[in-house]
Structure formats: C-alpha cells, structure tokens
C-alpha positions as CSV (number, residue, x, y, z in Angstrom):
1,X,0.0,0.0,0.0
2,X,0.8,3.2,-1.4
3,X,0.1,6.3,0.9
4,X,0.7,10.4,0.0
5,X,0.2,12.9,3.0
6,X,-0.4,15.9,1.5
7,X,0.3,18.4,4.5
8,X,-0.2,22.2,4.3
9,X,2.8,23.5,6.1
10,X,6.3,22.9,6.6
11,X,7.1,19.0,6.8
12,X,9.6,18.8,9.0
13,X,9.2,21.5,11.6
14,X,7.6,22.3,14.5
15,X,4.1,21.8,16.1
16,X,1.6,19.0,17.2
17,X,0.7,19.0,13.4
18,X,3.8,18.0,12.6
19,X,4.0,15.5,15.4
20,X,1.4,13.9,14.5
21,X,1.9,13.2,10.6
22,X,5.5,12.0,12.3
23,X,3.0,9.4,14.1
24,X,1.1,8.5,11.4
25,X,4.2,7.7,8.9
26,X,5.7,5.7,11.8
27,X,2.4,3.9,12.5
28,X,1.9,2.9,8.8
29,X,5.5,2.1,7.9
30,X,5.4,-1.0,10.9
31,X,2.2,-1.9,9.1
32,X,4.5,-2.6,5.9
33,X,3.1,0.5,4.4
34,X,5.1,2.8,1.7
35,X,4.3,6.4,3.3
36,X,5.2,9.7,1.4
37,X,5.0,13.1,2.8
38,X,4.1,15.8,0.5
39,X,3.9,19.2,2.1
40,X,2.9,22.8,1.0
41,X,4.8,25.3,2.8
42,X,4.2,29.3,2.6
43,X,7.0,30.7,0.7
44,X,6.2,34.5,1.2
45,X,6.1,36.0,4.9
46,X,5.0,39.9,4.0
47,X,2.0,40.1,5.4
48,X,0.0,41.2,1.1
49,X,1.9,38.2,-0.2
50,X,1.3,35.5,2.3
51,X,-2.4,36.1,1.6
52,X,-2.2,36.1,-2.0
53,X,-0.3,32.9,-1.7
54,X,-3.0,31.1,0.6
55,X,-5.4,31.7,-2.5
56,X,-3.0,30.3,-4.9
57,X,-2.5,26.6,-3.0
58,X,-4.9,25.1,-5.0
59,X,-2.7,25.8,-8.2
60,X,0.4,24.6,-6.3
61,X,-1.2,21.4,-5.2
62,X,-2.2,21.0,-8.6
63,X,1.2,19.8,-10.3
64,X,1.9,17.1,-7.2
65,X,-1.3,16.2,-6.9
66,X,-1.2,15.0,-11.1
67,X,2.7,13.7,-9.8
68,X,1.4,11.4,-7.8
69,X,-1.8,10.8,-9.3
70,X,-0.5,7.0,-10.8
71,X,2.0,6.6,-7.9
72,X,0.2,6.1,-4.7
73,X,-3.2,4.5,-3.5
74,X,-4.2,6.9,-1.1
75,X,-3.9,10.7,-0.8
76,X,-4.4,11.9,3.1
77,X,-4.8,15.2,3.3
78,X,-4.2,16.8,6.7
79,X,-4.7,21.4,6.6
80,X,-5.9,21.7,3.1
81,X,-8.9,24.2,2.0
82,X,-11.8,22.8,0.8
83,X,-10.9,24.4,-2.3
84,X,-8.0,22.5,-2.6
85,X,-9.6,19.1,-1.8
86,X,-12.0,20.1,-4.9
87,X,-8.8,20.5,-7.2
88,X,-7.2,17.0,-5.7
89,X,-10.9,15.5,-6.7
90,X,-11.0,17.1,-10.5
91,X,-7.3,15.7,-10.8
92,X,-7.9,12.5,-9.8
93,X,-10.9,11.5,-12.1
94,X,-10.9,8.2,-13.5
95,X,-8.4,7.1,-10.8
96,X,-8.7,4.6,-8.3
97,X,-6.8,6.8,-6.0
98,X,-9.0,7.5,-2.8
99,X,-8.6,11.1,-0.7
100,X,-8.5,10.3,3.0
101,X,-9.3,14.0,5.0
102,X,-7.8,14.3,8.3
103,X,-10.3,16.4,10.7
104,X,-8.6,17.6,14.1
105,X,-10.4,20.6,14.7
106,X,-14.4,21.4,14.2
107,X,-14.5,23.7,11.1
108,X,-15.0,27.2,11.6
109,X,-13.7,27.2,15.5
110,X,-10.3,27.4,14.9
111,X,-9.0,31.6,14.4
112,X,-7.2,32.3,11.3
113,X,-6.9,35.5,10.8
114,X,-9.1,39.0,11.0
115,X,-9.6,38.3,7.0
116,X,-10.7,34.5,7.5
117,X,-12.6,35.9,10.3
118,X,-15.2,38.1,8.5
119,X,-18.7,36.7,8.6
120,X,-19.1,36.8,5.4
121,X,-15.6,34.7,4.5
122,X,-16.0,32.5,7.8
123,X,-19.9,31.3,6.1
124,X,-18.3,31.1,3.0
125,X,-15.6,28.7,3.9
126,X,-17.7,26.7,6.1
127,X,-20.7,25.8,3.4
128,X,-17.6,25.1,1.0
129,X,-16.6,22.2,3.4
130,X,-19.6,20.7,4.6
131,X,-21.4,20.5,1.9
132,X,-18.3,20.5,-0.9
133,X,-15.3,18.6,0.6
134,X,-17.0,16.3,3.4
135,X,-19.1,15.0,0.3
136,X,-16.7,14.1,-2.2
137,X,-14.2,12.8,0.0
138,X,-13.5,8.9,0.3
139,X,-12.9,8.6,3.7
140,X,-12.0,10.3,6.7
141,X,-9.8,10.1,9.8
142,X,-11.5,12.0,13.0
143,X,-9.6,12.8,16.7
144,X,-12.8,12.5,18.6
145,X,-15.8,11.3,19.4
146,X,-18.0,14.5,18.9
147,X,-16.1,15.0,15.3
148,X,-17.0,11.9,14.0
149,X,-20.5,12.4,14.9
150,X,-20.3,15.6,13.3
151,X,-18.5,14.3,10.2
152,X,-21.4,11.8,9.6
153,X,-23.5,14.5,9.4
154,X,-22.6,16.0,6.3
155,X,-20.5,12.8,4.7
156,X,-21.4,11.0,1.5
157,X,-23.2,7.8,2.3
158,X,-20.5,6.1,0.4
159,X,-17.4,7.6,2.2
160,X,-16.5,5.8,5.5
161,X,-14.7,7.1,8.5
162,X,-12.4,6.1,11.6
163,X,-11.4,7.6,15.0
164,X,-7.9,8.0,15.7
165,X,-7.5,9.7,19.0
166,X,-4.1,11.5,20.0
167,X,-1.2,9.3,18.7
168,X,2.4,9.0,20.9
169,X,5.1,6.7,20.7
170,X,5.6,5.6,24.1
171,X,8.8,4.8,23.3
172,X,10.2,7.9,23.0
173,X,8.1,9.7,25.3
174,X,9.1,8.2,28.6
175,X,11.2,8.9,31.8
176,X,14.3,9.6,31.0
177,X,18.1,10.1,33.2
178,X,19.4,13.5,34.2
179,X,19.3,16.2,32.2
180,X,19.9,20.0,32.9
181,X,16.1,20.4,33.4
182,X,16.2,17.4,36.6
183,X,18.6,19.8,38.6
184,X,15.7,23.1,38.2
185,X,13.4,24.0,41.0
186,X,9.8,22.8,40.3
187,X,8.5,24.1,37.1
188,X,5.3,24.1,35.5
189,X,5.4,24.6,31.4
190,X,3.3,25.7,28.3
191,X,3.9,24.1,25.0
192,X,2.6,25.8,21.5
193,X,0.8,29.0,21.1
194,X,-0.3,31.3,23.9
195,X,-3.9,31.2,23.3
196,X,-6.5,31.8,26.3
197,X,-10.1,30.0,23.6
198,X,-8.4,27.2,23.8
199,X,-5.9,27.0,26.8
200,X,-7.5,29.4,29.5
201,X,-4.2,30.5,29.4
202,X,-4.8,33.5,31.5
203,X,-6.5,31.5,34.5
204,X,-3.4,29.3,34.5
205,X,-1.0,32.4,35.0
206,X,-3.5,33.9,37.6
207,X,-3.0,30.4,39.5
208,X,0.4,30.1,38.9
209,X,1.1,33.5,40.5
210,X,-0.7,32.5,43.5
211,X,0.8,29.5,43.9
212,X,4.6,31.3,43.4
213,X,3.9,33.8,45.9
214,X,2.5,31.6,48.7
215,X,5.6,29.2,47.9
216,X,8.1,32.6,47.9
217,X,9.1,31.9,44.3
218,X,9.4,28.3,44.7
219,X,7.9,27.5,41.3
220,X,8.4,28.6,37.9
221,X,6.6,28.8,34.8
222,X,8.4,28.0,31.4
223,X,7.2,29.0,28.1
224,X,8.3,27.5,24.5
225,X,7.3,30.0,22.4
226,X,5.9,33.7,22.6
227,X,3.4,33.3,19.9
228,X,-0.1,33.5,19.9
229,X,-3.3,36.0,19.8
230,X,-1.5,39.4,20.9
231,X,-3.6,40.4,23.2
232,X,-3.5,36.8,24.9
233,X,0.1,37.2,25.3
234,X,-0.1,41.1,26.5
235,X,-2.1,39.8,29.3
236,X,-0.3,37.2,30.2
237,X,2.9,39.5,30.4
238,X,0.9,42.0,32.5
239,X,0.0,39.6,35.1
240,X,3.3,38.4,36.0
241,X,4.5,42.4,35.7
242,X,1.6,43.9,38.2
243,X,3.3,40.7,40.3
244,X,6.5,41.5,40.0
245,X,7.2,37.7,39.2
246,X,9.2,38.4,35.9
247,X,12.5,36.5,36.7
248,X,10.1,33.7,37.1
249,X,8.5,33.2,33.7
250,X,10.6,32.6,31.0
251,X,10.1,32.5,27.2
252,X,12.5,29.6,25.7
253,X,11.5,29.8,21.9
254,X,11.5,26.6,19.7
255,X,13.4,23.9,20.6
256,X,14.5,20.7,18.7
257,X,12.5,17.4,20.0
258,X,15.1,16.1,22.3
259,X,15.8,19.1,24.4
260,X,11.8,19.3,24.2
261,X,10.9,15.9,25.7
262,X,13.6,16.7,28.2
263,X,11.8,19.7,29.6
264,X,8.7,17.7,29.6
265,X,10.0,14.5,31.2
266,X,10.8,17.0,34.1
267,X,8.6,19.4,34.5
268,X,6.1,19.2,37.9
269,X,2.8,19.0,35.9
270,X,0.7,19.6,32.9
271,X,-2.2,22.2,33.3
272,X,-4.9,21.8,30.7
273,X,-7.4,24.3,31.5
274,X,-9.9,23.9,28.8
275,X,-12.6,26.6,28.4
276,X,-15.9,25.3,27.4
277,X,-16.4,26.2,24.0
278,X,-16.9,24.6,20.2
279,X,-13.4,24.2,19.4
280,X,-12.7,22.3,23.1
281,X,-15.6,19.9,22.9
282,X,-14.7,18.6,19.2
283,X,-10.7,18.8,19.1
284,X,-8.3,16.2,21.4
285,X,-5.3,17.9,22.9
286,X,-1.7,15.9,21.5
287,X,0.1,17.4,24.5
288,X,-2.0,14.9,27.0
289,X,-1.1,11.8,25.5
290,X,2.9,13.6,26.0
291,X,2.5,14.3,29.7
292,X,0.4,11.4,30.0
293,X,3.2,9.0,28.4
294,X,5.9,10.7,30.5
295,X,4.0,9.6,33.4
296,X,3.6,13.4,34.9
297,X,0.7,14.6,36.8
298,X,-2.1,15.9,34.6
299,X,-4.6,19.0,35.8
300,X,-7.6,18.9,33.6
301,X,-10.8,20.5,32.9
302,X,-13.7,18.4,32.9
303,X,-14.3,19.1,28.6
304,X,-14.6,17.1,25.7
305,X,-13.0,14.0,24.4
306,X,-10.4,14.1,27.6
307,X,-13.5,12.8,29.8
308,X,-13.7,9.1,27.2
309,X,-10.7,8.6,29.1
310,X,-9.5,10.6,32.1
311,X,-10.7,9.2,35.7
312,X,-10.7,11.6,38.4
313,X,-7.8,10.7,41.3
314,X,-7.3,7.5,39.1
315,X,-4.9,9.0,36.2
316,X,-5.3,12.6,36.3
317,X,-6.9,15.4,38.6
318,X,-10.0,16.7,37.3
319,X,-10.8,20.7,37.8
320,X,-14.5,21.3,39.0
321,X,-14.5,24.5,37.3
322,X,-11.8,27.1,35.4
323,X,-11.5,29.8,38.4
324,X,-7.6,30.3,38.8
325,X,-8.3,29.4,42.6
326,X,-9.7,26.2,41.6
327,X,-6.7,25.8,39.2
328,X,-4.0,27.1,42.5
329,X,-5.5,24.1,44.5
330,X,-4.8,21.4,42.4
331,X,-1.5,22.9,41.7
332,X,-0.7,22.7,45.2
333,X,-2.0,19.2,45.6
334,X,0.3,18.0,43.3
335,X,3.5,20.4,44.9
336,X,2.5,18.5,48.7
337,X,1.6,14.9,47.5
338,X,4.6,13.2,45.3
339,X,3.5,10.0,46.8
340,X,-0.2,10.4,45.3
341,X,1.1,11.4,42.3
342,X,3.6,8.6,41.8
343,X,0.5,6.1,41.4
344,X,-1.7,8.3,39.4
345,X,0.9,8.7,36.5
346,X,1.7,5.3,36.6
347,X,-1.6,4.5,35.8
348,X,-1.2,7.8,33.6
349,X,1.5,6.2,31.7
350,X,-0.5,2.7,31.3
351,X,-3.4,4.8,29.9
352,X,-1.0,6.4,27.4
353,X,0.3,2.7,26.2
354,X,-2.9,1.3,25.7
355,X,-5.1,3.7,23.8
356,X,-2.4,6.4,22.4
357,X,0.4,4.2,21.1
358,X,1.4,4.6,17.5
359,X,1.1,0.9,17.0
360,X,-1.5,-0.6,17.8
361,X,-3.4,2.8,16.1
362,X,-1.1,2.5,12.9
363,X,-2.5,-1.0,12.6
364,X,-6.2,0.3,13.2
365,X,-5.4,2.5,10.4
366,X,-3.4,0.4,7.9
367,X,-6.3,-1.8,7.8
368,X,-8.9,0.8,7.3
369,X,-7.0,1.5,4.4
370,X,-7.1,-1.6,2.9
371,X,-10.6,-1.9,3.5
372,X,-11.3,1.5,2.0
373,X,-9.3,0.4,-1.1
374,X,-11.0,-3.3,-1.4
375,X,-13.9,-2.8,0.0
C-alpha cells in the first residue's frame, strides 16, 4: 500500500501538526506500508503576499497532486482548504486513487486570521466544506468522538470514516536520566501557542502567581514559544508584571524534540485548563497523550474528548470549574503529595500505552485503508 500525505505546512518543523503526521508515517511504515509526505509550505512572509499565496494553494497542489496521481493508493490530506480538496478531486478522475481528509479541529472554531474571520468569509468557507469537501471525500480520519459524529453529518453515504484519538510513541516519550532540566526547582510549562479560547491561558498564569507567591518563588513557569493572539500574550505579560514575578516566567522559543521531551519529562505538571467552547468539545489535545506518556501529573478541565478517558484521582486530577483558585488548588496538591502522584501517573503512563500508542493505532489504520481500497 501506497500512501501520500499531502500536508499544508512545513514538513519537517515544529508543532503537534507535525507531530502527528510524524506518528502517522511511523504507524503505517510497521504496518509494511510505503508512506510519502508531500507538504505545501508558505513561501512568502510579508503580510499582502502570504495572503495572495493562501489563495494560490490550489494551483500549487495542482502539479503534485497530477505527480502522484498513478503513484500512490491513497492521498491523506491533513490542513488543506476545501478548495484545494475540490482541485485534488478534478485531478484524480478516472483514478482509483481515494482522498483520505484528516479532521482535528471542528471547522469554523479554529482563528485564522481578522480576513478569515469576516462573517461573510468564515460562512463562505464553512458551506464550502460541509457540503463540498466532506461530500466528495472517500474517507476520513477523526480525533474524537464528537467530530465523528459531526462528520457523519454531512458525509457521503459512500465515504467511511475512523477515529484515531491523539497518537504517541511511548517509546520515545518516557522517563528519562538527568538532564539539565532534573537539577531546576519545580516548574510548570506551556507548549505551542499562547492562546486563552483554547488554553485558558490566563486563568493558568492567575493560579500560577498565586501558587509562586505563597511558595516565595518556589515555582516557575516556562514558556516555548511567545506566539499566539497578541492580546493573549499582552495579558499574560501584565499579570506576571503587576506581580512583580518576571524572573520567574521565561520565554525559551523553539526547541529541537530532544531538548523538548527533556523539559517535559521534568517538569512538575501539565495544566490543561480547557474553556468550554466549540473548538474544546470537538478537538483532542496531543500534549496529554505527551504528559500522559511521561507519566507526569495531569490538571484537567472536565471538557470534551479528555473525559472518554480521564478518571478523576485514578490517572489525572479533574478541575471542578476554570477559576484560577480552583486551578491554585490542584496545583498545590500535586507540589505537597509526590507519593499520590507517583500512582496516578503510573496509571497515567498505562493509559498512554494502551489507547495512544502509535502501534496498535497504525495498525487500526493500515487496515482501514485496505478496506477503504478493497472494499
């Protein structure tokens, strides 16, 4: 079996995008499979010509898409437009080649940008992929249980689908020997953009100040990357300011996978505050199955796909609401009780190696395939 990823970004780089097509090639290659990545990276980076060029994918998918046209059995496209889906569809007439959408993230919840964002646009865009791509599409690979009721929805009664939650290899995410992050005070950490609708960032950094000042700077907080919604970030950066806690947050910037893992495997906790919104309740955070794998404590809000698998006191700590005091208390809990946390991520790490492994879902996939191609 012959299988094309045709990814919409930089292939390889950075990002839980990225990790995960990394998962799915793995996954598919112990199956015996033949996996090609094919990506579509922005060339232009001024602000007039990196919009011009997001209208143009189509017409650069077009010439790979004819490339591989005789070449490969299945093309799995993960980020494309519904546009460009339409333009993989025309090009592959006549072929037995099936298209294979990735879904991750509800359409229309993600932000874009203020353009993307007009009502008008946003409507536009949305119509065009429920009612253009979903129903010309083969088959489809969701993250959760809410998407793939959604996707059935507006599906083709031919097409098929399959739910592949968060994929990790275990292998590589695990606890590891000393490293210059083991000899650090406690440290909690934020991975990926800075984004309060879909991290509640700012509740975290309310509870984490709390928590720092009662523990007299005992605790710090460790950002990857300063990137995000401005305004998210501008608040964040006041917070610790009015606190005067500034030598205690620290903005690292992207760093390669080892030195990553690293700072994971070591870190005190994982905080995912999940608001309540569209986007939460449809999309599966990656960085769970991470923290989950590593066999850290998890802090979780009681939202979405997380709750098919997360068991209060059992494998992860369940918030009962948002509020940053709620958030403080759990934080705390974990600080004063290494020995109760030492059995919840064990069975943390189990959960991780059961249902997340690249494995036994790049087998659960492999086969889909097959069926999807033989019927």
């Amino acid at each position: 079996m012959k299988v094309s990823i045709f990814f919409n970004g930089i292939y390889p780089g950075f990002g839980a995008s990225v990790n995960r097509i990394s998962n799915y090639v793995s996954g598919l290659k112990a199956q015996g499979a033949s996996v090609k990545i094919v990506p579509c990276p922005s060339v232009y980076t001024g602000y007039v010509l990196a919009r011009l060029e997001r209208f143009l994918t189509p017409f650069k998918v077009l010439p790979l898409v004819l490339k591989e046209r005789n070449r490969t059995d299945i093309i799995f496209s993960y980020g494309h437009s519904w546009q460009t889906i339409v333009v993989m569809k025309v090009c592959l007439l006549f072929s037995r080649t099936k298209i294979v959408l990735e879904v991750c993230e509800k359409p229309g919840t993600t932000y874009a940008s203020w353009f993307y964002e007009l009502y008008p646009v946003k409507l536009f865009n949305l119509l065009g992929t429920k009612f253009i791509e979903f129903k010309i599409a083969d088959g489809f690979v969701v993250i959760s249980h809410a998407l793939e009721n959604y996707v059935q929805l507006y599906k083709s009664r031919k097409a098929s689908l399959i739910r592949i939650p968060i994929l990790i290899d275990t292998r590589a995410y695990q606890k590891r020997g000393d490293s210059k992050w083991s000899t650090k005070k406690p440290y909690m950490l934020h991975t990926g953009l800075i984004t309060d609708q879909k991290d509640g960032i700012i509740n975290v950094i309310k509870a984490f100040v709390a928590v720092c000042k009662k523990r007299d700077g005992n605790l710090d907080f460790y950002f990857t990357i300063e990137k995000g919604p401005r305004a998210d970030i501008a608040t964040v950066k006041r917070i610790v300011a009015e606190n005067g806690l500034e030598d205690y947050v620290h903005f690292l910037g992207e760093l390669e996978m080892n030195e990553l893992i690293d700072l994971q495997a070591n870190c005190s906790m994982l905080v995912l505050n999940k608001p309540e919104n569209e986007q939460n309740l449809h999309n599966f955070p990656t960085k769970l199955g991470e923290y989950l794998s590593l066999a850290k404590p998890v802090i979780a809000s009681q939202v979405g796909e997380m709750l098919h698998y997360l068991v209060d006191d059992h494998n992860a700590l369940l918030l009962p609401d948002n509020f940053p005091e709620s958030i403080a208390m759990k934080i705390e809990y974990v600080l004063d009780n290494p020995a109760a946390m030492k059995s919840i991520s064990a069975n943390a790490r189990e959960l991780a190696c059961r249902e997340f492994d690249i494995l036994p879902n790049g087998n659960k996939l492999f086969r889909y395939f097959q069926k999807l191609l033989h019927g």
